[in-house]
C-alpha positions in Angstrom: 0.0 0.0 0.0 1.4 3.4 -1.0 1.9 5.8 2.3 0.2 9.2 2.1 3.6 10.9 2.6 4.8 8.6 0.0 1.8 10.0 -2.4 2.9 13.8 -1.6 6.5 13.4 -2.8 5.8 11.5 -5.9 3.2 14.2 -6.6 5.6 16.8 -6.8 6.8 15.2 -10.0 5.0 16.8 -13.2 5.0 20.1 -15.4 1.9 22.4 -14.5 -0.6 23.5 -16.9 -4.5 25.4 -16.3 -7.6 25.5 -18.4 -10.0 28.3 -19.4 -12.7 28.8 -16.2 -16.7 29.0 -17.2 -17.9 29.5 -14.1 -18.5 33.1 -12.7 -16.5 32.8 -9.3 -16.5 35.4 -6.4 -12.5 35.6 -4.7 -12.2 37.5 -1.1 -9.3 40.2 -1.0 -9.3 40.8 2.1 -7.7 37.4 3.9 -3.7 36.8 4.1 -2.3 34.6 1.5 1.0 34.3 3.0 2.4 31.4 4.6 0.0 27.4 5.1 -3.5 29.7 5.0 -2.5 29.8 0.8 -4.7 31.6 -1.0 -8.5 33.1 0.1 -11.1 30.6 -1.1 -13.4 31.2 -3.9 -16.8 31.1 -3.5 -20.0 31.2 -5.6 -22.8 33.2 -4.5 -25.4 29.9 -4.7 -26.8 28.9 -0.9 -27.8 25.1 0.3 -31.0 25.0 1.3 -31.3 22.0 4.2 -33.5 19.1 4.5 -36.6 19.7 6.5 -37.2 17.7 9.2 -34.2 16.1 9.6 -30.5 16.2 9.7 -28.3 16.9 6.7 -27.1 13.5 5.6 -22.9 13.3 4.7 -21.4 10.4 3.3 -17.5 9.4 3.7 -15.6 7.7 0.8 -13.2 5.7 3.1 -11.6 3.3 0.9 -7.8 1.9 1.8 -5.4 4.1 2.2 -7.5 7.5 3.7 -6.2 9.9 4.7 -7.1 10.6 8.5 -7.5 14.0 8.8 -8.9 14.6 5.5 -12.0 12.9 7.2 -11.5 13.6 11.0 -11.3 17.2 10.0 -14.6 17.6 8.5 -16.6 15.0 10.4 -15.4 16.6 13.7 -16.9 20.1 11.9 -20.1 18.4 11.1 -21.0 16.6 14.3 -20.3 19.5 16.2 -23.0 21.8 14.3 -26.2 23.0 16.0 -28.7 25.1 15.6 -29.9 26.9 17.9 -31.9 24.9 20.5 -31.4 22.3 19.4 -30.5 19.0 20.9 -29.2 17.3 17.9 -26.7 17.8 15.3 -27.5 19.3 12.2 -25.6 16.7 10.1 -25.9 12.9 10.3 -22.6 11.4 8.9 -21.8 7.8 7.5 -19.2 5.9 5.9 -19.1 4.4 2.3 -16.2 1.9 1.0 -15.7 -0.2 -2.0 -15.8 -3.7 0.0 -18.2 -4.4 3.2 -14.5 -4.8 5.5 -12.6 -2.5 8.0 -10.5 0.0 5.9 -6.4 0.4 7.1 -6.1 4.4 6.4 -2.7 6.7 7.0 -0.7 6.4 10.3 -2.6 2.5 11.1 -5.8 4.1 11.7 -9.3 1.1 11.1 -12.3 2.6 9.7 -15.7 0.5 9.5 -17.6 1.5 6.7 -21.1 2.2 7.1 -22.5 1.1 3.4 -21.1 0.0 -0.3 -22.2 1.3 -3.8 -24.2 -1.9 -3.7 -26.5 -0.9 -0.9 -26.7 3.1 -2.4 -26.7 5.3 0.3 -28.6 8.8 -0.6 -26.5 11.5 0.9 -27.2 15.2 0.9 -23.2 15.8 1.0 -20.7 13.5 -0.1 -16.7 14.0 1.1 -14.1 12.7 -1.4 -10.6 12.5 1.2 -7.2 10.9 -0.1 -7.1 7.8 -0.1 -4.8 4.8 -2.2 -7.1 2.2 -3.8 -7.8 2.7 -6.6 -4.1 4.0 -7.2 -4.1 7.8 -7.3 -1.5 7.1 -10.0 -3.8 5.4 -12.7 -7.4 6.6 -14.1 -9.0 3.6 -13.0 -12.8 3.2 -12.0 -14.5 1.7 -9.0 -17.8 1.5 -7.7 -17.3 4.0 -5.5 -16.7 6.4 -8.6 -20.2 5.3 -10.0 -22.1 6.0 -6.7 -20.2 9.2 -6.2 -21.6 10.6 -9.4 -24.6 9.2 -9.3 -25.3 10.5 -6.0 -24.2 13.7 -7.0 -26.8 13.5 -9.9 -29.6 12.9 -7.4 -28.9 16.5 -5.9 -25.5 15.5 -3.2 -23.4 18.5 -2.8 -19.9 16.8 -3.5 -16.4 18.2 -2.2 -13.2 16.4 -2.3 -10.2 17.2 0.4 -6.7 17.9 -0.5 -5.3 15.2 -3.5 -9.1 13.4 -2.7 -9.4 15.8 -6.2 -7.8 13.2 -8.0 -10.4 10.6 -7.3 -13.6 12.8 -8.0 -11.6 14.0 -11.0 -12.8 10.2 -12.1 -16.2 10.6 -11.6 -16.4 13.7 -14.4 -17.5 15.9 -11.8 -14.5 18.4 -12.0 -14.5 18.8 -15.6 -13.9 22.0 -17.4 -15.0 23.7 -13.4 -12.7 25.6 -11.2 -11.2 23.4 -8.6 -8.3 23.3 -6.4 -6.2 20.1 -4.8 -3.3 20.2 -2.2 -0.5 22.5 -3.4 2.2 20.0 -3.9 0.4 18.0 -5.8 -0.4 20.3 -8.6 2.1 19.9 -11.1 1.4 16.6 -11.6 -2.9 16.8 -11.3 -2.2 19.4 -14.2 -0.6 16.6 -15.7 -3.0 13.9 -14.9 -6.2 16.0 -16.0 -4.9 18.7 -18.3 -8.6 19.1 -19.4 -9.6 20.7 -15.7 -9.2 24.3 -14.5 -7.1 23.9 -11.7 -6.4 26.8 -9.4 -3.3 26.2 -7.0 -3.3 27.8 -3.8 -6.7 28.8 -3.1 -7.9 27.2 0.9 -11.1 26.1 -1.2 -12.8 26.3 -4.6 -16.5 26.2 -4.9 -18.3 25.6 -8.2 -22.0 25.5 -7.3 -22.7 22.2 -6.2 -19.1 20.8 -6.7 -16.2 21.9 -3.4 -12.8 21.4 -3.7 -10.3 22.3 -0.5 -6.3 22.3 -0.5 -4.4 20.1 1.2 -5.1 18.5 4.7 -6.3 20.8 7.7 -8.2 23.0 4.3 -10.4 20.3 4.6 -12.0 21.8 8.7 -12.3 25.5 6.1 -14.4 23.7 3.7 -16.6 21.9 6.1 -16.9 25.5 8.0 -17.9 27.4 5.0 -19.9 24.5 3.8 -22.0 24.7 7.2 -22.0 28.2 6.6 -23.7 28.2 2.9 -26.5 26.0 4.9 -27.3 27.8 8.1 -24.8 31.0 7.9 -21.4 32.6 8.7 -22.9 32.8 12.9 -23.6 28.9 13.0 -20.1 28.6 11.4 -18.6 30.7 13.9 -20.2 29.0 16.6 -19.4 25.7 15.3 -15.3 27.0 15.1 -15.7 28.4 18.4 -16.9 24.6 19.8 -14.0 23.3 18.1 -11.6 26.0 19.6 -10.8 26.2 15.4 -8.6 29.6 15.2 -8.2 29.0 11.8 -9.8 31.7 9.7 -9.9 30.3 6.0 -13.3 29.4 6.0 -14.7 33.1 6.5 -15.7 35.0 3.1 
């Protein structure tokens, strides 16, 4: 099995190329872009609208190899959302994998998936993390690239986390749509997908109904701005604050 810090240095590896951008995208000026925070993310204007009557449904792609934080970071996010009053979370999260069998991810770490693609979960979010099987080194298919985009076709908001972007790329969701990926691993997703319009740097790229973070921790700023898009930048805060999350890449 390929280590995820054996993934980031073979990523480095590739010439960089970008693609012309159709979507109208809105870019903050007024956040740092020095130093890990990147770039400011860019944001569309379109909202979520939530589920009445129960909680917003994520589902985790967790096949082998994840990467731990890319879904530890947004799960923690998610199950520590509430609206006001309420006793519940606002999101309900489950796991999805390939094969119905604990998953080995980065550093060790044994995830039990939830469902398959056989059994077709209907998420209202689906996360995309890192993870090694199918290689992120070939263009091969799985089911779990089938249910993505057909779950996404049924109205899932989808978002991938850090080089997680080269396994939606698959799916034919990040076509010719602005999108970001971990900054090392640029160069050679340019490479891979010369046909996308990839924008290194940026915490976060939203294209309507498609997210994209950078690498790693950008994945807790995606989860925040996507709670945000649902119930607003005050739940948001209030989720960060829960957290004791400092980090300020999620704000638009």
């Amino acid at each position: 099995m390929i280590r995820r810090r054996d993934v980031a240095g073979l990523l480095l590896a590739a010439p960089f190329a970008t693609a012309a951008c159709s979507e109208e995208v809105v870019t903050p000026t007024t956040k740092r872009a020095d130093g890990f925070s990147y770039l400011p993310g860019i944001t569309t204007k379109e909202p979520l609208i939530a589920p009445r009557g129960r909680p917003i449904k994520v589902a985790f792609a967790i096949n082998p190899g994840v990467q731990a934080i890319d879904v530890a970071g947004p799960w923690e996010v998610f199950q520590d959302t509430y609206l006001p009053d309420a006793q519940e979370p606002a999101f309900a999260q489950f796991t999805v994998s390939d094969e119905a069998k604990p998953v080995r991810g980065s550093g060790g770490l044994a995830l039990v998936p939830d469902f398959t693609p056989a059994d077709d979960p209907i998420p209202d979010v689906i996360v995309v993390p890192h993870f090694d099987r199918p290689s992120p080194f070939t263009r091969e298919v799985s089911a779990i690239h089938t249910w993505i985009r057909r779950a996404h076709d049924r109205g899932a908001l989808t978002m991938s986390i850090c080089t997680g972007a080269f396994q939606l790329a698959r799916t034919g969701l990040l076509d010719h749509i602005p999108m970001t990926t971990n900054r090392l691993a640029s160069d050679n997703f340019a490479r891979t997908f010369p046909h996308i319009d990839l924008r290194p740097g940026p915490r976060f790229v939203e294209a309507g109904r498609i997210a994209t973070a950078g690498g790693l921790s950008a994945g807790i700023d995606l989860a925040l701005r996507t709670v945000a898009r649902y119930f607003g930048d005050e739940v948001a805060r209030q989720t960060a604050d829960r957290m004791e999350y400092a980090g300020e890449g999620w704000q638009t």
